[in-house]
C-alpha positions as a Markdown table, in Angstrom:
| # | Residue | x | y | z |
|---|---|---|---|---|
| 1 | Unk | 94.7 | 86.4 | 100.1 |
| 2 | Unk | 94.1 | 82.8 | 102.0 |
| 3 | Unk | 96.8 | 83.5 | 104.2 |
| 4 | Unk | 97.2 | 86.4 | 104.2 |
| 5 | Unk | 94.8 | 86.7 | 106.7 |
| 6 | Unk | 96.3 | 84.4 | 109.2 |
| 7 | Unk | 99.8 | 85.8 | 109.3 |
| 8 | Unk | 98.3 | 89.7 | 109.4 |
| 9 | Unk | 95.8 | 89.2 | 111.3 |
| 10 | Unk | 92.5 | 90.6 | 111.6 |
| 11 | Unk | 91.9 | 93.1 | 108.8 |
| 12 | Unk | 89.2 | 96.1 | 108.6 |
| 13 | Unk | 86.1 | 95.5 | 106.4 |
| 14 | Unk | 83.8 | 98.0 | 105.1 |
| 15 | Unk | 79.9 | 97.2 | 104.6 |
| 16 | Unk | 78.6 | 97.6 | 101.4 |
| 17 | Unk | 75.1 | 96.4 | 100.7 |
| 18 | Unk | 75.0 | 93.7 | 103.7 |
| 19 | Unk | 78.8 | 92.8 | 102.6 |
| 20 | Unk | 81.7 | 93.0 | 103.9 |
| 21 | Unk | 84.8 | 94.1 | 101.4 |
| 22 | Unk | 88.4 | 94.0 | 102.7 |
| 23 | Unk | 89.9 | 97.5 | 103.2 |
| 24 | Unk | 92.6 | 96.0 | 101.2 |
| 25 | Unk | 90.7 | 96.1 | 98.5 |
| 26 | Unk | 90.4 | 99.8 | 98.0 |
| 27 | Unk | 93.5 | 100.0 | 95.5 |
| 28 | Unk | 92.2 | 97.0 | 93.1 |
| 29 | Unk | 88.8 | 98.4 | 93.3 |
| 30 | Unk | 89.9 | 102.2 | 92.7 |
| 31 | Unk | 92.5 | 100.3 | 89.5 |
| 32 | Unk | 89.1 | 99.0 | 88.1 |
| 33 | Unk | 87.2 | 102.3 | 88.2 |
| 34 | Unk | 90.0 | 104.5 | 87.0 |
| 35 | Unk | 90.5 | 101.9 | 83.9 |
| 36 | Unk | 86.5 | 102.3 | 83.5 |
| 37 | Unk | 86.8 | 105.8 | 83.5 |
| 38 | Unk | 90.0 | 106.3 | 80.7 |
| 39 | Unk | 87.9 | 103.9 | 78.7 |
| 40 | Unk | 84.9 | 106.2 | 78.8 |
| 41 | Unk | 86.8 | 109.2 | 78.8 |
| 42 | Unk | 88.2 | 108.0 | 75.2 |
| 43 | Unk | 84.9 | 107.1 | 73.9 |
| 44 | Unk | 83.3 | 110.6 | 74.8 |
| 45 | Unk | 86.1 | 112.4 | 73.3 |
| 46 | Unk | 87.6 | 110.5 | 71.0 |
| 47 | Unk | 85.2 | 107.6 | 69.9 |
| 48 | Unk | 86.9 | 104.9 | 69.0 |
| 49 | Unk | 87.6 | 103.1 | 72.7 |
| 50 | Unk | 84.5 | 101.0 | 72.8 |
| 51 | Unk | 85.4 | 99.6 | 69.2 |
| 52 | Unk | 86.4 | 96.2 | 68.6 |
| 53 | Unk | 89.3 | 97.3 | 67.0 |
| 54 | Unk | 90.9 | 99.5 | 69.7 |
| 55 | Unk | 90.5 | 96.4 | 72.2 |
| 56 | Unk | 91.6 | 93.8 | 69.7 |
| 57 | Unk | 94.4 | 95.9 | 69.8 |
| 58 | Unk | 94.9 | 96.5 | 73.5 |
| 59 | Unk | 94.9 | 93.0 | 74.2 |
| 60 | Unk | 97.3 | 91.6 | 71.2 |
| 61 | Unk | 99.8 | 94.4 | 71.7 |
| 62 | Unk | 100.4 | 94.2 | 75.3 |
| 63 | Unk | 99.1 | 90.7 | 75.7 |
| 64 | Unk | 103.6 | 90.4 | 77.0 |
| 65 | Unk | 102.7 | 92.9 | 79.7 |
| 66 | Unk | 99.8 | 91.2 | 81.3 |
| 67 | Unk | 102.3 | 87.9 | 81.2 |
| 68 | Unk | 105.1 | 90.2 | 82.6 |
| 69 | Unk | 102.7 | 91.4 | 85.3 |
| 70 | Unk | 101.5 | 88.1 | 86.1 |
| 71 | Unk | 105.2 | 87.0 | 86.6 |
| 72 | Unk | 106.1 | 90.1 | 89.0 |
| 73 | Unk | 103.1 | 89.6 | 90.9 |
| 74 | Unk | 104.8 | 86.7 | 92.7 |
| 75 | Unk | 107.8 | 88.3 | 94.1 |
| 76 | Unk | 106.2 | 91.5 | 95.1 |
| 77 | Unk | 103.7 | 89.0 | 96.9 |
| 78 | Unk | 106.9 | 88.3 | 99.1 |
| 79 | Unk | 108.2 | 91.9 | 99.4 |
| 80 | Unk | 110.5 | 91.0 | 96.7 |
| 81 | Unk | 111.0 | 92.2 | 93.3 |
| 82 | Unk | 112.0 | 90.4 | 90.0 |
| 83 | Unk | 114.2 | 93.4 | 88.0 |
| 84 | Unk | 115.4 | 90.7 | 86.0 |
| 85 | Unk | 112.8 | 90.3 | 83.6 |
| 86 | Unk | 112.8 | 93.1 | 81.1 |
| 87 | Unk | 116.5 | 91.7 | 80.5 |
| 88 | Unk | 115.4 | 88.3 | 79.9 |
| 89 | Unk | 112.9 | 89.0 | 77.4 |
| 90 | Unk | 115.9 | 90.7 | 75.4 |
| 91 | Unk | 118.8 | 87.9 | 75.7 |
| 92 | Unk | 116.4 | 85.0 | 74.4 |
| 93 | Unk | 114.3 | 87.1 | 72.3 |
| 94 | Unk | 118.1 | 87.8 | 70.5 |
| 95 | Unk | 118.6 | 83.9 | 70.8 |
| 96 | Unk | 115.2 | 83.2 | 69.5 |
| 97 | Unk | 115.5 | 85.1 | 66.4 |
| 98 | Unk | 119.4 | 84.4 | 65.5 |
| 99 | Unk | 118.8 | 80.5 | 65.9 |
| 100 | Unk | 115.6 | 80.4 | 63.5 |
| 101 | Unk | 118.0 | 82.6 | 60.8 |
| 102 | Unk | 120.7 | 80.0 | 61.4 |
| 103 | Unk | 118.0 | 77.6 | 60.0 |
| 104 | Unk | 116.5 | 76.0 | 63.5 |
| 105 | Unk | 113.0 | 75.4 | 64.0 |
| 106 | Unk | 111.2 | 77.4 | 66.1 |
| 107 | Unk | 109.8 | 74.7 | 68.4 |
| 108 | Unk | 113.3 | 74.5 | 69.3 |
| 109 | Unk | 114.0 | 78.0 | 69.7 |
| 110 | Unk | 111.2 | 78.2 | 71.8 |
| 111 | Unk | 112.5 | 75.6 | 74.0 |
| 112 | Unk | 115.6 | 77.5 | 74.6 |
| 113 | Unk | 114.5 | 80.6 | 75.5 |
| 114 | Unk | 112.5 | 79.4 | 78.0 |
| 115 | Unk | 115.2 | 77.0 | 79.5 |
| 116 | Unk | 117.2 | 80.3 | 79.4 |
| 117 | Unk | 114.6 | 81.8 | 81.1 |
| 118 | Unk | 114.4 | 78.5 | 83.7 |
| 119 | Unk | 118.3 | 79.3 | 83.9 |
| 120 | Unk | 118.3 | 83.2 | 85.0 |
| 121 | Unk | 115.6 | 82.4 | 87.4 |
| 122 | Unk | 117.8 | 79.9 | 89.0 |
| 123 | Unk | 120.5 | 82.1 | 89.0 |
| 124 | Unk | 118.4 | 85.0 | 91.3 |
| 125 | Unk | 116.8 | 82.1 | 93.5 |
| 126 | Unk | 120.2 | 80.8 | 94.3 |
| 127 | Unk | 121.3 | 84.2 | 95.1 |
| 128 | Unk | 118.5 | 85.0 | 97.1 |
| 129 | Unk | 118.4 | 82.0 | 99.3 |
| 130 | Unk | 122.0 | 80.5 | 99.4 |
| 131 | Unk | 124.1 | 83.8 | 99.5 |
| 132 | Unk | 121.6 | 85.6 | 101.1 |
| 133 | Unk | 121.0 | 88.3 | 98.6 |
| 134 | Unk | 118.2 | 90.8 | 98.8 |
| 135 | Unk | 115.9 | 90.0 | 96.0 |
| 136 | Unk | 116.3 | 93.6 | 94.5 |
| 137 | Unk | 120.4 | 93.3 | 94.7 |
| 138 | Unk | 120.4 | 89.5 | 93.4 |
| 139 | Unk | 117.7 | 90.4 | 90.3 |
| 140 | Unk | 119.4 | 93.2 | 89.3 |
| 141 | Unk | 122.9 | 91.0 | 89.0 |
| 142 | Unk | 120.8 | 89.2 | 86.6 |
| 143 | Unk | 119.6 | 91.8 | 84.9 |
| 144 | Unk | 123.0 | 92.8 | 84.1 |
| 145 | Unk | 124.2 | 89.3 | 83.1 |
| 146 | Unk | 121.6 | 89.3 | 80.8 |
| 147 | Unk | 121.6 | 92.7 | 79.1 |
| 148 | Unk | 125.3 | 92.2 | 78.7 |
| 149 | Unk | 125.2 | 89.2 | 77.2 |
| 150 | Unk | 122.4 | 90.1 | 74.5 |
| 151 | Unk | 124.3 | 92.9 | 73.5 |
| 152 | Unk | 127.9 | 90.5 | 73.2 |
| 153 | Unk | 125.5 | 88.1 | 70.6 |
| 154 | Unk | 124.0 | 90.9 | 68.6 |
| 155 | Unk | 123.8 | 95.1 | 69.0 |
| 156 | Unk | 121.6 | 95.3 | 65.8 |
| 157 | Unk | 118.4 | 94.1 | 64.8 |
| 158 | Unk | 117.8 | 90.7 | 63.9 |
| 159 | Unk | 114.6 | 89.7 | 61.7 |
| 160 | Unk | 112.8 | 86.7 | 61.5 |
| 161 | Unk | 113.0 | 84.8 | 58.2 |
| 162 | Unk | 109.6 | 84.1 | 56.1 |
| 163 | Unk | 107.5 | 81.8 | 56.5 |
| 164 | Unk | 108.8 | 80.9 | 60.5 |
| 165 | Unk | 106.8 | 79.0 | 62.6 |
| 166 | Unk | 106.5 | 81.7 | 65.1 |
| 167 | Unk | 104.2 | 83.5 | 63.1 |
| 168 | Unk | 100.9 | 80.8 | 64.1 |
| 169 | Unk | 101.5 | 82.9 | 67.5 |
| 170 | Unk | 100.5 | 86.4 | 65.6 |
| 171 | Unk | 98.6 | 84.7 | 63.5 |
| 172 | Unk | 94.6 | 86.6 | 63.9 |
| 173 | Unk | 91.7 | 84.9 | 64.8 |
| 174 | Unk | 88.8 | 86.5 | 64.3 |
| 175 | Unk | 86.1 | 86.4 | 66.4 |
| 176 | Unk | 83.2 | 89.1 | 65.5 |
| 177 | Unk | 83.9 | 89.2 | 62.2 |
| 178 | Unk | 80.1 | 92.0 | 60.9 |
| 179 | Unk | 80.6 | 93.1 | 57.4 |
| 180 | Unk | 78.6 | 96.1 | 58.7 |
| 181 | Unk | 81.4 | 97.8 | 61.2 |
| 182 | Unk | 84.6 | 98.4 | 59.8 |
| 183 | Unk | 86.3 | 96.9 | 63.4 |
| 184 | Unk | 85.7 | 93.3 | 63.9 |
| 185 | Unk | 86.5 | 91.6 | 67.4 |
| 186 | Unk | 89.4 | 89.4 | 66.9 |
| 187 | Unk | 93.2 | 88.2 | 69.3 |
| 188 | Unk | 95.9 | 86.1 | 67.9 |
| 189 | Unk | 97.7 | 82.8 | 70.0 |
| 190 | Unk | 99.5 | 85.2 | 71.8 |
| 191 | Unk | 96.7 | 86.8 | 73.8 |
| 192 | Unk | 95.7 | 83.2 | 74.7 |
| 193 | Unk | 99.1 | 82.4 | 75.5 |
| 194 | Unk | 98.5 | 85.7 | 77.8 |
| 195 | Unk | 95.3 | 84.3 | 79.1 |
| 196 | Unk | 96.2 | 80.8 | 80.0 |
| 197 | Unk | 99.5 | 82.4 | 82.5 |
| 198 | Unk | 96.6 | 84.5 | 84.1 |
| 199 | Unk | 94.5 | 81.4 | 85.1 |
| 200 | Unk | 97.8 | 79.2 | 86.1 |
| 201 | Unk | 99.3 | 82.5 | 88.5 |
| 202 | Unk | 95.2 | 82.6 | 89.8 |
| 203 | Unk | 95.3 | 78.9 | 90.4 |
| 204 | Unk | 99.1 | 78.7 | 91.9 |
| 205 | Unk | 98.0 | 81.3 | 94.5 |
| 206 | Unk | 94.5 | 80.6 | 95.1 |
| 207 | Unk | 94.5 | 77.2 | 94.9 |
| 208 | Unk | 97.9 | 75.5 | 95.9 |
| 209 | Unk | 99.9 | 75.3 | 99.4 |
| 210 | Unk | 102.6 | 77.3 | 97.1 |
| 211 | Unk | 100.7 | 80.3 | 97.0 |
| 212 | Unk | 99.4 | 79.8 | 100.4 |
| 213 | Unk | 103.5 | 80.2 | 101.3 |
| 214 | Unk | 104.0 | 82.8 | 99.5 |
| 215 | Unk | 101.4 | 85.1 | 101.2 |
| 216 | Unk | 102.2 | 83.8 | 104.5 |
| 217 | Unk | 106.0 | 85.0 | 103.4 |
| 218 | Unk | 104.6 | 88.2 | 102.4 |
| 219 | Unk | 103.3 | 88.7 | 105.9 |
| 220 | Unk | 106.1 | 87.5 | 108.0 |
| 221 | Unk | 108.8 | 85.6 | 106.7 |
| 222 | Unk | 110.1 | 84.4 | 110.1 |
| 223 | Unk | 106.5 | 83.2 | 111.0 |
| 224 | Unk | 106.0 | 81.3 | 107.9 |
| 225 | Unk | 109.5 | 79.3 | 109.0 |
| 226 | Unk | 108.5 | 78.9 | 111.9 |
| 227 | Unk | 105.0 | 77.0 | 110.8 |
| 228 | Unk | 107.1 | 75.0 | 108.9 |
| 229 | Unk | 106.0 | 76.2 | 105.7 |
| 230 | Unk | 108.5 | 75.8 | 102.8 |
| 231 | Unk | 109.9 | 78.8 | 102.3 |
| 232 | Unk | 113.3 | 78.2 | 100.9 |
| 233 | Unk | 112.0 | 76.1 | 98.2 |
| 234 | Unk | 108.8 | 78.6 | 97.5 |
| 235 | Unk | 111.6 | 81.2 | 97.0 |
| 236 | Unk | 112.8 | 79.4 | 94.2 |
| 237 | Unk | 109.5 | 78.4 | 92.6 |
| 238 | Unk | 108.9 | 81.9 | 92.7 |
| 239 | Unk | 111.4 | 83.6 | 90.8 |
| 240 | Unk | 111.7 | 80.0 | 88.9 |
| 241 | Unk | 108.6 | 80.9 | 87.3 |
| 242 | Unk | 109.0 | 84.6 | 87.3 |
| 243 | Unk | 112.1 | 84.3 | 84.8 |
| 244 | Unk | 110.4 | 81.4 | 82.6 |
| 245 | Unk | 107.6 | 83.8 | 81.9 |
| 246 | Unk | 109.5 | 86.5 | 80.6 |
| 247 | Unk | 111.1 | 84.6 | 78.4 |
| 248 | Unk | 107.2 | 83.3 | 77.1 |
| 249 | Unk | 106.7 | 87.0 | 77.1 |
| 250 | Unk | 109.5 | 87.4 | 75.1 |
| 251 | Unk | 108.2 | 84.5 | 72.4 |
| 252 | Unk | 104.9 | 85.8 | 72.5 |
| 253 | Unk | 106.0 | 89.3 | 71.7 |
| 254 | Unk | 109.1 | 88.8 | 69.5 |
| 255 | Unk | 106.8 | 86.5 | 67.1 |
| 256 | Unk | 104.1 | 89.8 | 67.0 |
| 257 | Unk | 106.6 | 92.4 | 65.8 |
| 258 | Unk | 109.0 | 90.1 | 63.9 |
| 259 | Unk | 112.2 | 91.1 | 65.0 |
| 260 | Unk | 114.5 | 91.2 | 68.2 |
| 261 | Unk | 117.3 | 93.9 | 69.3 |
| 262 | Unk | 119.4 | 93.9 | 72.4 |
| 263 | Unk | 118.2 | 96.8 | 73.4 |
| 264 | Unk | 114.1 | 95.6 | 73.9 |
| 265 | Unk | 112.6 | 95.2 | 76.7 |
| 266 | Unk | 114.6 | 98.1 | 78.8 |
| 267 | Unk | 112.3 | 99.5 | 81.5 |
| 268 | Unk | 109.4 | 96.9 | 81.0 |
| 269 | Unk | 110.5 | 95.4 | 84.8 |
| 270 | Unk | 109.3 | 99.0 | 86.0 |
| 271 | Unk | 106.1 | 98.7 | 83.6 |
| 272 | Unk | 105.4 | 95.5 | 85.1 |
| 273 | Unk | 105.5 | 96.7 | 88.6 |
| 274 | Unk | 103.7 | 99.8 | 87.8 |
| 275 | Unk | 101.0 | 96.9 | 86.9 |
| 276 | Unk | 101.6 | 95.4 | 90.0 |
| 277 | Unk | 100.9 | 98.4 | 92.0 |
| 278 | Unk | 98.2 | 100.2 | 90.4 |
| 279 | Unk | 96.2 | 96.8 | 90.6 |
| 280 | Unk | 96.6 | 96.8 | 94.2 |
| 281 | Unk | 99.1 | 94.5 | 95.2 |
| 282 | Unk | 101.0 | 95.7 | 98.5 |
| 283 | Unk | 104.8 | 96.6 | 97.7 |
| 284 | Unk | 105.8 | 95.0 | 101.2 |
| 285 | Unk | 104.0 | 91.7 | 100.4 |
| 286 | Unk | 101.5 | 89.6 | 101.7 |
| 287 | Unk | 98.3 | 90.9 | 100.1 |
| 288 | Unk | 96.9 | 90.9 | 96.6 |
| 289 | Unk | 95.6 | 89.7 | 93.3 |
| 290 | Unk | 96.7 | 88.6 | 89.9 |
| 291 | Unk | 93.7 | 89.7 | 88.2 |
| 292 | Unk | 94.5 | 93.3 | 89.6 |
| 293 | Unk | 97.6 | 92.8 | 87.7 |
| 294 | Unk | 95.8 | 92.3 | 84.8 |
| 295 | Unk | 93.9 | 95.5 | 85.2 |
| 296 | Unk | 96.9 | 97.1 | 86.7 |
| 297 | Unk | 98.7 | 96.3 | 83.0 |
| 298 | Unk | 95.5 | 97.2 | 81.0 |
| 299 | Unk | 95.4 | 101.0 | 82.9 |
| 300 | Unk | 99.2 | 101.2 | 82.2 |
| 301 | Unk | 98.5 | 99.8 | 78.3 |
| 302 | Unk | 95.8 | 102.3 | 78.1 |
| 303 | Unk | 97.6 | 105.1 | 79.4 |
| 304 | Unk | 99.9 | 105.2 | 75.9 |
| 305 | Unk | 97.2 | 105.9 | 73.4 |
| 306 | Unk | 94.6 | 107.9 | 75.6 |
| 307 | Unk | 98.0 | 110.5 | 76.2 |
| 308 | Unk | 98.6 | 110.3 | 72.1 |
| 309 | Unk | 95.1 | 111.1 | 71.3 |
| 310 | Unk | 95.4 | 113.8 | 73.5 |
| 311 | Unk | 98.6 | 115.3 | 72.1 |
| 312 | Unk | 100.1 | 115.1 | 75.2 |
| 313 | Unk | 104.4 | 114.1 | 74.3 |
| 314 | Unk | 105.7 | 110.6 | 74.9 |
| 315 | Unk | 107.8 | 111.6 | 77.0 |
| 316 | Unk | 105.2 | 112.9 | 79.1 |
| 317 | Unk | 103.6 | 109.4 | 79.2 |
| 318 | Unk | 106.0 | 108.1 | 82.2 |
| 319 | Unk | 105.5 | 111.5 | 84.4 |
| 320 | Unk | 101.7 | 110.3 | 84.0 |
| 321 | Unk | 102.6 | 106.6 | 85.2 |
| 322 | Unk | 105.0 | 107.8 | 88.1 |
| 323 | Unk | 101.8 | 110.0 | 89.1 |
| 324 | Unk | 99.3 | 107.0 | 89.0 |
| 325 | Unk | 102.3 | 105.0 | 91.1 |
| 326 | Unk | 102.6 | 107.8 | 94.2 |
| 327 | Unk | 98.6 | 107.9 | 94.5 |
| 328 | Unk | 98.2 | 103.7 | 94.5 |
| 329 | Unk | 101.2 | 103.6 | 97.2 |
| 330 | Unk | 99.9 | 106.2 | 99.3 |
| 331 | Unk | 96.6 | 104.8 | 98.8 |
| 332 | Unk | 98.5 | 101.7 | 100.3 |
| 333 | Unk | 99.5 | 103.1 | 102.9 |
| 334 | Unk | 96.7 | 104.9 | 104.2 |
| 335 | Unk | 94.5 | 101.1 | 104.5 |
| 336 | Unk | 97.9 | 100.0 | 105.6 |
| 337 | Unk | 97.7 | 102.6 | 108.8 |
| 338 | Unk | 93.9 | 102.0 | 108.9 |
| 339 | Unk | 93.8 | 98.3 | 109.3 |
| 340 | Unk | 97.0 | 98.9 | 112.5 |
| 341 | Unk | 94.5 | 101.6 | 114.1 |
| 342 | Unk | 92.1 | 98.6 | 114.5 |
């Protein structure tokens, strides 16, 4: 939120304790108590969420999402959107896993996907900036071009061979490993993999005149120009490194479950901006975190099992996430209509 600050101007702070929180901060803040709460909700009435098990689990299963939310963190920074990247993960996670059955190593396959990735996201930035696209409009051309051409190079399932080298990526390392509970503590390469895109998006906004940009674009694109900030090229980092990450997504979760279909990957874009929202990112740019993407993916990842347990039907599950959407943007909106009052 560097600035963030100096292209919004002065924002309301609340006094807590002698310090002074950012209004702003009310939907990441409420994202960490609700995810809090649905972890000790489980526990009371169900037992098993404080287990080493259940979060080995939460974090090796969706350790794509918190990648994917990471990646759409960045465009929604700007206003933008990237709808893109559910698409993506499907057309090289097909590529992936017919190129290491046609007897090609997996280093690289890995190297294509990604360039494929590299290759859609310059496809929406050059959209974006040299035809003058909107960013929803240009990512969902994309999204299209990829989807179609996953389903021309395979409509069924394709399974990896034995003994691939993608498997070191699921491959479990344990890490509490007490003969006396039955649930050891352990995450495989891929939650790593997950971990390592969470400290580069903290350090590329935090820490770099890129993500400086890319707030001050969030708050007024005209004024960032007109500082003489970078914006064109920004643009294109931005969506650059959007589309490469889906496609590591798309490695990191193909090699957990083995096998690739055309079809994966459809409505993950919207999961990843549920993320986005819920951890308190502003949908019109300019203000918030990636580590309240992170706990914006782990609500949305807890939200599947916690609605099992309680019988409540799958398809269910997605009324519960468009709920948890309308109260983080209204929630937006009321700070939003504070902080103008002041």
């Amino acid at each position: 939120m560097t600035s963030a600050a100096a292209t919004q101007g002065k924002k309301k702070t609340l006094k807590t304790g002698g310090r002074r929180i950012n209004a702003q901060m009310i939907p990441t803040i409420a994202a960490v108590v609700i995810f809090i709460l649905m972890i000790i909700m489980g526990q009371a009435l169900f037992g098993t969420y404080l287990r080493w098990g259940f979060v080995s689990s939460l974090f090796i299963d969706h350790a794509y999402l918190i990648i994917l939310a990471v990646a759409m963190t960045l465009p929604v920074l700007t206003g933008g959107i990237d709808l893109s990247v559910g698409a993506i993960v499907a057309i090289t996670a097909v590529v992936g896993v017919k190129m290491t059955n046609a007897g090609i190593s997996a280093p690289v396959a890995m190297i294509v996907m990604i360039l494929i990735g590299v290759a859609f996201g310059l496809l929406t930035g050059t959209l974006i900036e040299e035809f003058n696209m909107q960013p929803f409009i240009a990512s969902l051309a994309s999204m299209f071009l990829a989807r179609g051409i996953a389903s021309i190079i395979s409509t069924k399932a394709q399974t990896f061979p034995e003994n691939n080298n993608f498997d070191f990526i699921a491959q479990k390392i344990t890490i509490i490993d007490n003969p006396k509970i039955s649930h050891d503590l352990y995450i495989n390469v891929g939650v790593i993999i997950a971990a390592l895109v969470v400290i580069f998006g903290y350090i590329l906004l935090h820490h770099t005149r890129t993500g400086r940009t890319i707030y001050a674009i969030g708050g007024s694109r005209s004024s960032a120009e007109l500082m003489g900030l970078p914006v064109k090229r920004t643009q294109y980092i931005i969506y650059l490194t959007s589309a490469t990450l889906a496609a590591l997504a798309s490695i990191v979760y193909t090699a957990n479950i083995r096998s690739a279909i055309n079809t994966v990957g459809v409505g993950w874009e919207l999961d990843a901006v549920a993320s986005v929202v819920i951890g308190g990112t502003i949908v019109t740019g300019g203000f918030g975190y990636v580590l309240g993407s992170v706990i914006g993916a782990l609500v949305r990842s807890t939200i599947d099992p916690l609605t099992s347990d309680f019988g409540v039907p799958a398809e269910w599950t997605t009324i519960v996430v468009g709920l948890m959407i309308l109260i983080f943007v209204v929630l937006q909106r009321a700070v939003t209509a504070i902080n103008r009052k002041e």
